[in-house]
BALOBA-1460 file (C-alpha; in Angstrom, 3 decimals):
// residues 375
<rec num="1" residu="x" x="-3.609" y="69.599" z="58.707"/>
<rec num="2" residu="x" x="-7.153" y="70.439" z="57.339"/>
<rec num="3" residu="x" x="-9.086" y="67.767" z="58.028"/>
<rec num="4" residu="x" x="-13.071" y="68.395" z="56.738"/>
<rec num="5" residu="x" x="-16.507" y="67.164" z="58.561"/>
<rec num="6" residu="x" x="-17.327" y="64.249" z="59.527"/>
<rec num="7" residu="x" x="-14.344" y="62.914" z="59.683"/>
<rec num="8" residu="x" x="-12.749" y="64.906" z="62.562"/>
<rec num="9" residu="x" x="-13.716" y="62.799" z="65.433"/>
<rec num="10" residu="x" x="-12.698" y="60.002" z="63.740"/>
<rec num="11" residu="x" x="-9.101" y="61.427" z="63.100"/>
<rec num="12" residu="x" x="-8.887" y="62.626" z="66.814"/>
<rec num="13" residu="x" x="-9.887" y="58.545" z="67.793"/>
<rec num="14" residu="x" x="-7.903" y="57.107" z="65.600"/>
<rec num="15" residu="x" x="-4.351" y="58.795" z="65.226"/>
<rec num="16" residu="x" x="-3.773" y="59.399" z="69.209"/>
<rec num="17" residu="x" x="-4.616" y="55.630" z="70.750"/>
<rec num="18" residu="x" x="-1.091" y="55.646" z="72.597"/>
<rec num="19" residu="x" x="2.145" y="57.105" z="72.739"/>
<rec num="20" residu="x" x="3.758" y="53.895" z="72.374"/>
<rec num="21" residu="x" x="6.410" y="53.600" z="69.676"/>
<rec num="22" residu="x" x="6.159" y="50.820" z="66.807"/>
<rec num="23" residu="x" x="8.148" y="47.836" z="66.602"/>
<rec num="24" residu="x" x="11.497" y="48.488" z="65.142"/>
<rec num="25" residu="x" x="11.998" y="48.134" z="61.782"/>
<rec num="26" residu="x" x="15.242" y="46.654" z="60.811"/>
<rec num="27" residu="x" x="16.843" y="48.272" z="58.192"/>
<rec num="28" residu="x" x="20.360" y="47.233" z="58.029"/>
<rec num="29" residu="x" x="23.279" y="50.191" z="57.937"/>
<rec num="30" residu="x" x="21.910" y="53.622" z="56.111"/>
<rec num="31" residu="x" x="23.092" y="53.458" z="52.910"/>
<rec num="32" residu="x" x="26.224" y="55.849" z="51.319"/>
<rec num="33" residu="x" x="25.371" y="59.447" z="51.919"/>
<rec num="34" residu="x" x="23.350" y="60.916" z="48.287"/>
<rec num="35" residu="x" x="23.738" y="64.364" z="46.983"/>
<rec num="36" residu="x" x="21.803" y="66.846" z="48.518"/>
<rec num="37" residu="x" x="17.897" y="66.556" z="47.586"/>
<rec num="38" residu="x" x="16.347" y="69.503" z="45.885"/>
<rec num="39" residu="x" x="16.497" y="72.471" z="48.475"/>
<rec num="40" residu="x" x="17.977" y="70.103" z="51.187"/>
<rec num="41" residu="x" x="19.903" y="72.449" z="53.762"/>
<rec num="42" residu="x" x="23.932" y="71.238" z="54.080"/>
<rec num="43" residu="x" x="24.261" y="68.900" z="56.973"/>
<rec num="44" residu="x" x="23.912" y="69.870" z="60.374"/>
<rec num="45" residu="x" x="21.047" y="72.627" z="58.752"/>
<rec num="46" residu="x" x="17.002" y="72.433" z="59.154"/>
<rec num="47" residu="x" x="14.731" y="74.663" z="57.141"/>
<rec num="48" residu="x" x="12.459" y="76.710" z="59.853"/>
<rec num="49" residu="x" x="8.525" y="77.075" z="58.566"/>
<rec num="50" residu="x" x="5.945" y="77.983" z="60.880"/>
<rec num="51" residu="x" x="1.943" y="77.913" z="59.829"/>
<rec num="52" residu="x" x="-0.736" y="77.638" z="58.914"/>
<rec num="53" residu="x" x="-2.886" y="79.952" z="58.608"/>
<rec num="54" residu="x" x="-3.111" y="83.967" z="58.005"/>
<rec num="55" residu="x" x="-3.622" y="84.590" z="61.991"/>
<rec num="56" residu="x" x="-1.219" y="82.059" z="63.349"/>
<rec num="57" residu="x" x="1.593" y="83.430" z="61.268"/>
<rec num="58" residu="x" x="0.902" y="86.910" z="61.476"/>
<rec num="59" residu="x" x="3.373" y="89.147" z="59.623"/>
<rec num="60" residu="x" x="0.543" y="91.168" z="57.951"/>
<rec num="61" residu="x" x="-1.096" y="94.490" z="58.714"/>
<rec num="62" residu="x" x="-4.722" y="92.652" z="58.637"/>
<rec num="63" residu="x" x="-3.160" y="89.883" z="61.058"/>
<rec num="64" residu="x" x="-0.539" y="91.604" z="63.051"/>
<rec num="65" residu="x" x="-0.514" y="88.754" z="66.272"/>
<rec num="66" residu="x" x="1.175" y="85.898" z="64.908"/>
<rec num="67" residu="x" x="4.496" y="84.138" z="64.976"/>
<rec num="68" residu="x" x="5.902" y="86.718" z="62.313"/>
<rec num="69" residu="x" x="5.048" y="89.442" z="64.973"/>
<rec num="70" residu="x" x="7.110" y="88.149" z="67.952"/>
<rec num="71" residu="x" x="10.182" y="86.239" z="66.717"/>
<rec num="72" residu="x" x="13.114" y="86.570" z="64.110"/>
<rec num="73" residu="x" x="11.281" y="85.099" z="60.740"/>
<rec num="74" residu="x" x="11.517" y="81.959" z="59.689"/>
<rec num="75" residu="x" x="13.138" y="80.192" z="56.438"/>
<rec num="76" residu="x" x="9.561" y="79.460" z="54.977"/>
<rec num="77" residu="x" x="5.539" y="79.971" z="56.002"/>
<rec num="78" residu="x" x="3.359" y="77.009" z="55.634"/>
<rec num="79" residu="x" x="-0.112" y="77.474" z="54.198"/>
<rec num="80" residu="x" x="-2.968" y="74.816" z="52.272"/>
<rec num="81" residu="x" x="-5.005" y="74.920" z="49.190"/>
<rec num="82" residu="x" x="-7.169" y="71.845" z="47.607"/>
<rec num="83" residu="x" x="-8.680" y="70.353" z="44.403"/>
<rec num="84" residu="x" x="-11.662" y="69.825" z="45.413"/>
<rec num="85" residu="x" x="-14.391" y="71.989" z="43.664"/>
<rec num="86" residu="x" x="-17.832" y="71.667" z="45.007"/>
<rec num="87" residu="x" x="-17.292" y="70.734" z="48.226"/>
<rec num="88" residu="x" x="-18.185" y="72.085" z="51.426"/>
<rec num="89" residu="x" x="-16.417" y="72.956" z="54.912"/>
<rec num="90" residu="x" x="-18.129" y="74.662" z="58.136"/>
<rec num="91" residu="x" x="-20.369" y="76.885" z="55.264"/>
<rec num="92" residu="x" x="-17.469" y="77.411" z="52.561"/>
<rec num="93" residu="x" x="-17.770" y="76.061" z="48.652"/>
<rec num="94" residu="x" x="-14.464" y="74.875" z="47.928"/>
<rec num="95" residu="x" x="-13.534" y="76.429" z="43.926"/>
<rec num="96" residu="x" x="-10.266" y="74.717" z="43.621"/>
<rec num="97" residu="x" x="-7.012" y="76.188" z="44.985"/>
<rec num="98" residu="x" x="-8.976" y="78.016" z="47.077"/>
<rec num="99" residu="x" x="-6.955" y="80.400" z="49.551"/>
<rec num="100" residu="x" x="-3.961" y="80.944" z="47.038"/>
<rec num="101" residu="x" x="-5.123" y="84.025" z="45.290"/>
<rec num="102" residu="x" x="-8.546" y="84.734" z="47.397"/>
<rec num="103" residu="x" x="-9.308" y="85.329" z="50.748"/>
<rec num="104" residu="x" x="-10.815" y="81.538" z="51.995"/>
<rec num="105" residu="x" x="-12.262" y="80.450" z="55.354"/>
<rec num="106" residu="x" x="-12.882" y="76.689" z="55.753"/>
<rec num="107" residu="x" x="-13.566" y="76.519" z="59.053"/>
<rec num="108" residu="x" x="-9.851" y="76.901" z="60.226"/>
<rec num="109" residu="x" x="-9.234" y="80.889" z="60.068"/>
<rec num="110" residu="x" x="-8.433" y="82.806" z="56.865"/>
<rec num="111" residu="x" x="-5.838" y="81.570" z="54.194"/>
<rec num="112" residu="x" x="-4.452" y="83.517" z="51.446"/>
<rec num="113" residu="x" x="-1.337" y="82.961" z="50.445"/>
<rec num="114" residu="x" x="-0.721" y="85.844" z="48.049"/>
<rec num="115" residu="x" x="-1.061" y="88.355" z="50.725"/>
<rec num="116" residu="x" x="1.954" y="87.199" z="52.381"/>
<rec num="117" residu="x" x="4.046" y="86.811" z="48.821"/>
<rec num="118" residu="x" x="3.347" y="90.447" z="48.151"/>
<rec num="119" residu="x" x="4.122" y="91.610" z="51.365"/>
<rec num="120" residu="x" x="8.137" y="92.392" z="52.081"/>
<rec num="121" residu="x" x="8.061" y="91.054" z="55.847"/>
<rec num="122" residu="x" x="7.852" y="87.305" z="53.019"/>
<rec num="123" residu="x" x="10.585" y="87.926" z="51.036"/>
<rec num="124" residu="x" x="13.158" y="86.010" z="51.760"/>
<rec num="125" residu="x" x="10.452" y="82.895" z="53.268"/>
<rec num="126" residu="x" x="10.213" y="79.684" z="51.701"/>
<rec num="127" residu="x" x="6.882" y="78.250" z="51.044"/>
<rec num="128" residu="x" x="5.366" y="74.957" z="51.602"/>
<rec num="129" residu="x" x="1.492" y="74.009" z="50.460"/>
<rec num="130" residu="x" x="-0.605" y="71.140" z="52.033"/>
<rec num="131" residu="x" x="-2.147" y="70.256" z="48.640"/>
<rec num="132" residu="x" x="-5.527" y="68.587" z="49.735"/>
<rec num="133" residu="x" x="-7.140" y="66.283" z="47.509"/>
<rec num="134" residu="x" x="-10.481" y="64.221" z="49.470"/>
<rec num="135" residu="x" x="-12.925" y="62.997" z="47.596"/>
<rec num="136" residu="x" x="-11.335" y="63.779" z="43.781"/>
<rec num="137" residu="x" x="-8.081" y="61.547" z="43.719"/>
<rec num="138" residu="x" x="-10.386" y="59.603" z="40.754"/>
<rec num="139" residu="x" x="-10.583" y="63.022" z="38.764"/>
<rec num="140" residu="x" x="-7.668" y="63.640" z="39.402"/>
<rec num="141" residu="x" x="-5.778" y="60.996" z="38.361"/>
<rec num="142" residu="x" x="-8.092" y="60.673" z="35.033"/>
<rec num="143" residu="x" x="-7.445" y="64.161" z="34.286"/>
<rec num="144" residu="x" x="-10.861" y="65.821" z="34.700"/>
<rec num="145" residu="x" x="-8.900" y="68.354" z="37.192"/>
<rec num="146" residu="x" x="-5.817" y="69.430" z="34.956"/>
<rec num="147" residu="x" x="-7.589" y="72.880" z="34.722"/>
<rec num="148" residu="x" x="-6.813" y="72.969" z="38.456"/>
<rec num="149" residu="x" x="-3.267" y="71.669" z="38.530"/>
<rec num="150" residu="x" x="-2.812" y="74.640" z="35.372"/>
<rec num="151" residu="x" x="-3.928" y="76.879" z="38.047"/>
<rec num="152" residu="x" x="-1.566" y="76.150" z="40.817"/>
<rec num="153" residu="x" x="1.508" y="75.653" z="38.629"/>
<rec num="154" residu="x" x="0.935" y="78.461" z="36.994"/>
<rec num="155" residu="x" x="1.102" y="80.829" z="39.990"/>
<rec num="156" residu="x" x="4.110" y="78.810" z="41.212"/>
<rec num="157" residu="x" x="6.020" y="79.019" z="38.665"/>
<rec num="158" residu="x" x="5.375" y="82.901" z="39.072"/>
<rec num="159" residu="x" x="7.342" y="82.795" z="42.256"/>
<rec num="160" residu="x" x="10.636" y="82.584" z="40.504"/>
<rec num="161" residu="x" x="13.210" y="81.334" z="42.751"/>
<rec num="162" residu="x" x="11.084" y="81.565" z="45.753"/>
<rec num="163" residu="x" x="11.600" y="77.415" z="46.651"/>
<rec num="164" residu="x" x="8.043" y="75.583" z="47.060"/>
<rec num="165" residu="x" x="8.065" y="72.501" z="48.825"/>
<rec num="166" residu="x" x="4.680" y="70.626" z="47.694"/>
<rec num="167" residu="x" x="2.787" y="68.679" z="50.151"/>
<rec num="168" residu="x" x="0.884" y="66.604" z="47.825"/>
<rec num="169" residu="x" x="-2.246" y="64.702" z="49.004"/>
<rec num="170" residu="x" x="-0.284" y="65.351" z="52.508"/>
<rec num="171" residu="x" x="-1.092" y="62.659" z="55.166"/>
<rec num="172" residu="x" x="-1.489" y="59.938" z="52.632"/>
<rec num="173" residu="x" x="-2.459" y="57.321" z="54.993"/>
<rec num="174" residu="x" x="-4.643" y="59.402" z="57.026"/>
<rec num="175" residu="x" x="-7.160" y="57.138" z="56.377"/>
<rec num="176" residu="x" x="-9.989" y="57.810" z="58.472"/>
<rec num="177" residu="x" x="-10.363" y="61.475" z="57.568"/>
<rec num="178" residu="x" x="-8.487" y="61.388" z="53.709"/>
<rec num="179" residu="x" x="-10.056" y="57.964" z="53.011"/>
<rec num="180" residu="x" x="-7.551" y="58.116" z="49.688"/>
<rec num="181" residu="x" x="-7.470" y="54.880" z="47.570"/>
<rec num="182" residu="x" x="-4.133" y="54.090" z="46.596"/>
<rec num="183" residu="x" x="-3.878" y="53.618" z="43.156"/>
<rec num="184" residu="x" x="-5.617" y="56.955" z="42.478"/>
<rec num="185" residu="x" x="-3.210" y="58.840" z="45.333"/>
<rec num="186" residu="x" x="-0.408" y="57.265" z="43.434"/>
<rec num="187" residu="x" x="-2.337" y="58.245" z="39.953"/>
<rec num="188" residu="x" x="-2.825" y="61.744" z="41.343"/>
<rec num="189" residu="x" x="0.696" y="62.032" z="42.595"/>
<rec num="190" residu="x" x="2.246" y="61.296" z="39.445"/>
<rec num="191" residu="x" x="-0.143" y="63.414" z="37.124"/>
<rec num="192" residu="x" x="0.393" y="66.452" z="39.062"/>
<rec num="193" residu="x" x="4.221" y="65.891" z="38.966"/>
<rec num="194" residu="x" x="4.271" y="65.220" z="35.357"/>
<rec num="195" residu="x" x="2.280" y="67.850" z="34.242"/>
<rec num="196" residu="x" x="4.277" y="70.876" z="36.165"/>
<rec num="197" residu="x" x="7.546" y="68.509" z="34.902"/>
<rec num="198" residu="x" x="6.011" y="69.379" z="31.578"/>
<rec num="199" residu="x" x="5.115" y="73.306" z="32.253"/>
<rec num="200" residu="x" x="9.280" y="73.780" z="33.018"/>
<rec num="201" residu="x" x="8.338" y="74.321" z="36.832"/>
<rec num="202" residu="x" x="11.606" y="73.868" z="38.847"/>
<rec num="203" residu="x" x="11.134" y="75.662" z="41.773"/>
<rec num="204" residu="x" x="9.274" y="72.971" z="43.625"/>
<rec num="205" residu="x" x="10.586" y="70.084" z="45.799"/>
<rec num="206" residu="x" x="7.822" y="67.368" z="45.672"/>
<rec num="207" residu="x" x="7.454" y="66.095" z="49.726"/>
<rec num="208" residu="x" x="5.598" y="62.513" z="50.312"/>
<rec num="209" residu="x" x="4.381" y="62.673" z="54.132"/>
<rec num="210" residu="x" x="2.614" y="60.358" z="55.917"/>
<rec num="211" residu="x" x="0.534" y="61.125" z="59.375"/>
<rec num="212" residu="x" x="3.653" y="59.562" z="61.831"/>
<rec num="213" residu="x" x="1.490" y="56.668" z="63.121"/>
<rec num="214" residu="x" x="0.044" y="53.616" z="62.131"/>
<rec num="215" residu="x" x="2.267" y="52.568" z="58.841"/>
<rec num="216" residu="x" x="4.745" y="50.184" z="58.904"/>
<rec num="217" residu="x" x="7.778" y="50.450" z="56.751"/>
<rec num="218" residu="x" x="5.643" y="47.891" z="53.862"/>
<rec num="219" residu="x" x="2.761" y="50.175" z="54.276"/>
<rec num="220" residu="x" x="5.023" y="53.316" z="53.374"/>
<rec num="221" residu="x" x="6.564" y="50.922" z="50.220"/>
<rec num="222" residu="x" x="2.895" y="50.547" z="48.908"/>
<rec num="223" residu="x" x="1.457" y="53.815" z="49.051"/>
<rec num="224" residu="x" x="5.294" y="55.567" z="47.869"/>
<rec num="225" residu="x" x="5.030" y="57.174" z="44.566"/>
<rec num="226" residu="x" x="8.695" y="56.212" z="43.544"/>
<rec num="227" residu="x" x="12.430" y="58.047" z="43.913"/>
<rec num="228" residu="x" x="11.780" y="60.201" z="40.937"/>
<rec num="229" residu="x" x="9.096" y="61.925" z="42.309"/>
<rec num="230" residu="x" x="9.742" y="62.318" z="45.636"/>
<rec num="231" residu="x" x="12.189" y="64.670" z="47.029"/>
<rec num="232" residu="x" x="11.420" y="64.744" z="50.797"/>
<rec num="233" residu="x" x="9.286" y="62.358" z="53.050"/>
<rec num="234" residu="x" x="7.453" y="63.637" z="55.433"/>
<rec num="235" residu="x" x="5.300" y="62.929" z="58.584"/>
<rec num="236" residu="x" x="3.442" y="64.684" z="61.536"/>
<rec num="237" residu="x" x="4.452" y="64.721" z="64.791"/>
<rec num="238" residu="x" x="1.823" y="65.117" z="67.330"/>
<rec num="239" residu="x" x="1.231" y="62.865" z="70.172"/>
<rec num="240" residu="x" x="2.368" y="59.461" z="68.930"/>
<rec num="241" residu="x" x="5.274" y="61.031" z="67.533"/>
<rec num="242" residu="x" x="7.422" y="57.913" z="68.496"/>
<rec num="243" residu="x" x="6.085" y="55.671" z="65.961"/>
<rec num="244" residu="x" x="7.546" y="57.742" z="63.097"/>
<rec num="245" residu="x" x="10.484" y="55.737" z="63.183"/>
<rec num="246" residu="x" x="9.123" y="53.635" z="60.186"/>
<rec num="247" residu="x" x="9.220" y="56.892" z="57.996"/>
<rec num="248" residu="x" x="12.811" y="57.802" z="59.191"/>
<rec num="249" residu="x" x="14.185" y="54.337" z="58.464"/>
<rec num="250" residu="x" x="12.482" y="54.576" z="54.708"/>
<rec num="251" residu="x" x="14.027" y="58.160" z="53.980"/>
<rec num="252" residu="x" x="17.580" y="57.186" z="55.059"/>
<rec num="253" residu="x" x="17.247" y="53.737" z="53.090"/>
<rec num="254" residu="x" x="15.961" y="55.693" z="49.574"/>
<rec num="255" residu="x" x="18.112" y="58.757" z="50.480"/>
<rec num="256" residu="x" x="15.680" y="61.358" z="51.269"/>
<rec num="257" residu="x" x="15.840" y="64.372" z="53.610"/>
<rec num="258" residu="x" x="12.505" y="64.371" z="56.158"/>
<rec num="259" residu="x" x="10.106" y="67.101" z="56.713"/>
<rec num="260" residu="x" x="8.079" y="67.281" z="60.042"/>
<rec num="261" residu="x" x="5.757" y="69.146" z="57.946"/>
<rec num="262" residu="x" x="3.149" y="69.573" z="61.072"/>
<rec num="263" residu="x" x="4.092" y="69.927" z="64.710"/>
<rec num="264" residu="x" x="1.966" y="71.405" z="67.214"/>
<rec num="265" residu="x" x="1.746" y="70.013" z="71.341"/>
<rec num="266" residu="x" x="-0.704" y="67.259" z="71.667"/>
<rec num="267" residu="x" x="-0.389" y="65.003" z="74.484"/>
<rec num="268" residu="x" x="-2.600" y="61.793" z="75.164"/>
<rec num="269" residu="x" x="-5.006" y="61.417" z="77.961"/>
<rec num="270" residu="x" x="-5.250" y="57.950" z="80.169"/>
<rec num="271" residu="x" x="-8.161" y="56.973" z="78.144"/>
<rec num="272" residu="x" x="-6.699" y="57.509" z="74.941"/>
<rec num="273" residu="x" x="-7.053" y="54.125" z="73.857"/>
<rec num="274" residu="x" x="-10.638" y="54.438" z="74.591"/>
<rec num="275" residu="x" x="-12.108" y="58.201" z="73.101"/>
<rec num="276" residu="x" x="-8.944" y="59.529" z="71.576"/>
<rec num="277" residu="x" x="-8.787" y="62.459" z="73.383"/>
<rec num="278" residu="x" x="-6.059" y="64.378" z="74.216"/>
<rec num="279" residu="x" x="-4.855" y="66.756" z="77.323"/>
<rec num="280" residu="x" x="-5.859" y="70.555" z="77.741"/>
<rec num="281" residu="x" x="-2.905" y="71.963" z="76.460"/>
<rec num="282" residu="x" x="-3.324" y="75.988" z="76.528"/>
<rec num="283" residu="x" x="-0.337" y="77.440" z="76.712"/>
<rec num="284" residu="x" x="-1.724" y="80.675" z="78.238"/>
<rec num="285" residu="x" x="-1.592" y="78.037" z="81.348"/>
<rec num="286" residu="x" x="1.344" y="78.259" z="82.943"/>
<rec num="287" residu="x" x="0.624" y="74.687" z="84.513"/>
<rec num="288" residu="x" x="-0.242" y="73.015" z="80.898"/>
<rec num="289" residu="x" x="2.775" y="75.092" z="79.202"/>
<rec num="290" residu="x" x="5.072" y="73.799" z="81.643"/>
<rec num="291" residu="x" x="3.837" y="70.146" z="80.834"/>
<rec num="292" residu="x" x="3.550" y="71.117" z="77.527"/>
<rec num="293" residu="x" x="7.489" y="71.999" z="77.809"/>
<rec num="294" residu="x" x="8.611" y="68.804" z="79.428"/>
<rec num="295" residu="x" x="6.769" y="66.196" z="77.824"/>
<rec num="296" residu="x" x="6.410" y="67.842" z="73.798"/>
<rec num="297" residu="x" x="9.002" y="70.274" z="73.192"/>
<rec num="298" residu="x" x="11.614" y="68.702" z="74.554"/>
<rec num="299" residu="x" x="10.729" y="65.139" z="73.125"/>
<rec num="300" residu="x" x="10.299" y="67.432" z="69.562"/>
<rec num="301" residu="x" x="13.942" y="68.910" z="69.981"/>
<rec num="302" residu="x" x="15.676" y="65.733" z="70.848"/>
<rec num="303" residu="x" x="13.757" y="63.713" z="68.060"/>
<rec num="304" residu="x" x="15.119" y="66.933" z="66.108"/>
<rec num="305" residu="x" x="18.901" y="66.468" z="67.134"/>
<rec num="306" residu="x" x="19.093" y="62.882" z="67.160"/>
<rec num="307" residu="x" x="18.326" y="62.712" z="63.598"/>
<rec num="308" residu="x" x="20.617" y="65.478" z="62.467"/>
<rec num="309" residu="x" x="21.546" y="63.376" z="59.641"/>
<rec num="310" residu="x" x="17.851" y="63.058" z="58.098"/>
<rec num="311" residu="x" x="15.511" y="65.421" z="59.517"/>
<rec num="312" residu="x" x="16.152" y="68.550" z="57.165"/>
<rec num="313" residu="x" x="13.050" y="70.601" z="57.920"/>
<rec num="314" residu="x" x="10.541" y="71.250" z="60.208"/>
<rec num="315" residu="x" x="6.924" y="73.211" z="60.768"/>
<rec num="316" residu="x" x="5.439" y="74.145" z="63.984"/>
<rec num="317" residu="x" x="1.693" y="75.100" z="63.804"/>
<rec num="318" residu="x" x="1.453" y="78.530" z="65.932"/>
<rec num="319" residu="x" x="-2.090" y="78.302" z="66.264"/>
<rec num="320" residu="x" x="-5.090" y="78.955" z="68.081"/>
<rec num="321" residu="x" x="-6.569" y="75.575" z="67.476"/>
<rec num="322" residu="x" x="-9.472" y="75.570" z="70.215"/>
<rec num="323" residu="x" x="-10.528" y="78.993" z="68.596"/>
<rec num="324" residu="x" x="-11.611" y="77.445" z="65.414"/>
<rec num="325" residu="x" x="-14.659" y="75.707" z="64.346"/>
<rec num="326" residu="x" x="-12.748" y="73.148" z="62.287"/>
<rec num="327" residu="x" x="-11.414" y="71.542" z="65.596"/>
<rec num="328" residu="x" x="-13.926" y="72.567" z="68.218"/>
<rec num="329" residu="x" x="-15.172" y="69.201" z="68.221"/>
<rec num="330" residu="x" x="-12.250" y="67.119" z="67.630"/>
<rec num="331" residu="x" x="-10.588" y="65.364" z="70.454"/>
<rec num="332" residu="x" x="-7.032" y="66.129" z="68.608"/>
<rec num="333" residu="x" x="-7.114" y="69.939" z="69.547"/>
<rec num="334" residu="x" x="-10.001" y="71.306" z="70.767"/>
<rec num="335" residu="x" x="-8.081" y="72.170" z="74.108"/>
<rec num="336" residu="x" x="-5.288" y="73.451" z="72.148"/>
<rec num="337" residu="x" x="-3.324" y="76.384" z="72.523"/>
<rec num="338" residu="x" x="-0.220" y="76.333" z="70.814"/>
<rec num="339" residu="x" x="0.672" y="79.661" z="70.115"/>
<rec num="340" residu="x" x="4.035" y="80.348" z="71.415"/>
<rec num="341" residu="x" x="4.279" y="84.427" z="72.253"/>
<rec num="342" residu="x" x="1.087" y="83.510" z="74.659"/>
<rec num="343" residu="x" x="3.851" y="82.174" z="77.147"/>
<rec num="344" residu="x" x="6.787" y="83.979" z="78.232"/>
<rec num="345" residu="x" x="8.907" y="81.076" z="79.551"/>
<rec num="346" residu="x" x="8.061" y="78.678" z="76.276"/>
<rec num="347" residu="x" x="8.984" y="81.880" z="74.114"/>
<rec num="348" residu="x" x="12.334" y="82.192" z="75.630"/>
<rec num="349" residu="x" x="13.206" y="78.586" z="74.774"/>
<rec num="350" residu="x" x="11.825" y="78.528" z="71.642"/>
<rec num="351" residu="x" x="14.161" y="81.582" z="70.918"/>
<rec num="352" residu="x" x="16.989" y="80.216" z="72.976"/>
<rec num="353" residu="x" x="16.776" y="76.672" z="70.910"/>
<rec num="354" residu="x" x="16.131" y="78.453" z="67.560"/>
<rec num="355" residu="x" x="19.138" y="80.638" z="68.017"/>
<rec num="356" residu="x" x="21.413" y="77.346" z="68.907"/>
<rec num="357" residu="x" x="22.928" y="77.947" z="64.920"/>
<rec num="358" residu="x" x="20.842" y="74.952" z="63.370"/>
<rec num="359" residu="x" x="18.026" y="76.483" z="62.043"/>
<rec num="360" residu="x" x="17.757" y="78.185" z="59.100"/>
<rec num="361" residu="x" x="15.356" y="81.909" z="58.760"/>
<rec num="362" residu="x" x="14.761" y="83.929" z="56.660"/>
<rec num="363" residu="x" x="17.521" y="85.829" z="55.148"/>
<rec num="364" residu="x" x="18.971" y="87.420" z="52.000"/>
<rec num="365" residu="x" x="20.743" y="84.624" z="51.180"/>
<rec num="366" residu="x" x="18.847" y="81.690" z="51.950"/>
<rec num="367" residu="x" x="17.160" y="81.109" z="48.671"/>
<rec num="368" residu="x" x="20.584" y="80.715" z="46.993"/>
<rec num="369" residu="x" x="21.534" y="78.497" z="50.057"/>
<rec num="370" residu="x" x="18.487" y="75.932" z="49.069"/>
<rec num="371" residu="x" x="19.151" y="76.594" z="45.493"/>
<rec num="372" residu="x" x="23.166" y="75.455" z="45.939"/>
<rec num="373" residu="x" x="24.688" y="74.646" z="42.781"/>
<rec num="374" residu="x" x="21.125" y="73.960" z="40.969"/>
<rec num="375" residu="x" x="20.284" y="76.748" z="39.634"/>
């Protein structure tokens, strides 16, 4: 989640008015189970990634406190890049794919992804990229930006058989902060797919994620960008996490696995409605971890195990979000903590629940787990 000035306040106010789910959508029975989607886990599996940034990862000589540095390592990092050349964030000039090969700080601590591909403690890590695209979905889609989407597939395809799961104008409906117009999200969608279709590119899966709140299930069916080019959904689970049931109902029904591609503790306040802002949530507090505990984590878990069937892969944001000017104004996190090795008793069940034999980390094996039969 990199949302960009001056936007943030209104993302805070708008995607946290309750934690009231949405009215049920009804679906009918789930339709015959598919074959596995392209790097879907076998059943009872979900992917582990943990992000999103070079500090709150860790794993690095340069960045040596992060999630990487205090528990076993996950099945895949999660990290962000853009097209959006000539813009500007808390003093940075976006090039285009910034943070991928260069060192980039848009107001939400370093990125970089190549550090972490060249470094061993990455091997065996999947990756996934928030691909942002504000303010050029038009260029985009009319092909003024192909130089950019050369770029990126290029150094993907350089990976090999490292599996890339491609967040593409993530947070579609995000509207407040992405302000996307649909037939040029859709436009953009399909050009970037088709041209890395065209390059040979095959070690991407192509995941369609929506914020978690505010779309209804004909909302989602107007802004998708069709079964061929979709391999996950996707949403965000923050604080109104139980009105992503639309999203779950529209991946069983088209036979999609879901990625929570961003999960971090957020918790409404009693005038939520009102300002948007959430609950101090530090977990260096032992008082807001427990809460934090009790009414997020556990929530996150059970939403996790209930929906064994669909739910496939998940991110947790292990970050310092109060720390950062990005979000020092924004009523989302700017009294956010999330970083889990700051408390010992959230550590311990983090551990405890990612040892439980569903989650997938990193390992010698797992690429040709997530590859299967493919390739």
């Amino acid at each position: 989640m990199n949302y960009s000035i001056p936007t943030l306040c209104l993302a805070g106010l708008l995607s946290l008015s309750s934690c009231q789910p949405a009215a049920e959508q009804t679906t009918g029975p789930a339709p015959a189970q598919a074959a596995l989607a392209k790097f879907e886990p076998p059943a009872g599996k979900c992917l582990l990634f943990v992000g999103q940034e070079l500090e709150a990862i860790g794993g690095l000589e340069a960045y040596s406190d992060g999630y990487y540095d205090h528990f076993e390592a996950p099945g895949g990092f999660t990290m962000y890049t853009n097209f959006r050349p000539g813009d500007e964030s808390f003093g940075h000039i976006y090039k285009g794919v910034d943070g991928v090969k260069t060192t980039d700080d848009w107001g939400d601590s370093p990125s970089n992804m190549s550090l972490q591909i060249a470094d061993e403690d990455f091997a065996h890590s999947a990756l996934a990229i928030g691909l942002e695209l504000v303010n050029h979905t038009d260029e985009i889609a009319a092909g003024v930006h192909d130089s950019l989407i050369l770029e990126l597939g290029t150094f993907l395809q350089s990976l090999g058989r490292r599996p890339v799961f491609l967040r593409i104008g993530y947070e579609f409906d995000g509207h407040a902060w992405n302000h996307y117009n649909r037939e040029e999200y859709l436009g953009s969608f399909h050009r970037i797919k088709d041209m890395y279709d065209s390059m040979g590119i095959d070690n991407i899966a192509y995941v369609w994620q929506c914020t978690g709140w505010g779309s209804d299930y004909e909302a989602l069916e107007a802004w998708y960008p069709g079964d061929e080019y979709v391999d996950w959904c996707g949403y965000s689970h923050f604080a109104r996490w139980p009105e992503a049931q639309p999203m779950l109902d529209f991946a069983r029904n088209h036979q999609k696995p879901v990625f929570v591609a961003e999960a971090t503790p957020t918790l409404g306040s009693p005038t939520v409605k009102e300002d948007g802002q959430t609950i101090p949530l530090d977990l260096n507090d032992p008082e807001q971890a427990q809460q934090a505990w009790d009414e997020w984590f556990v929530p996150f878990f059970e939403t996790i195990h209930q929906n064994e069937d669909v739910i496939k892969a998940i991110s947790y944001i292990n970050c310092y979000w109060k720390s950062h000017p990005m979000w020092e104004n924004n009523p989302t996190f700017q009294y956010v903590d999330a970083r889990l090795q700051q408390n010992e008793m959230i550590s311990e069940k983090w551990k405890a629940e990612m040892a439980s034999g569903r989650y997938l980390h990193s390992s010698a094996g797992l690429f040709d787990q997530l590859w299967g039969d493919k390739k």
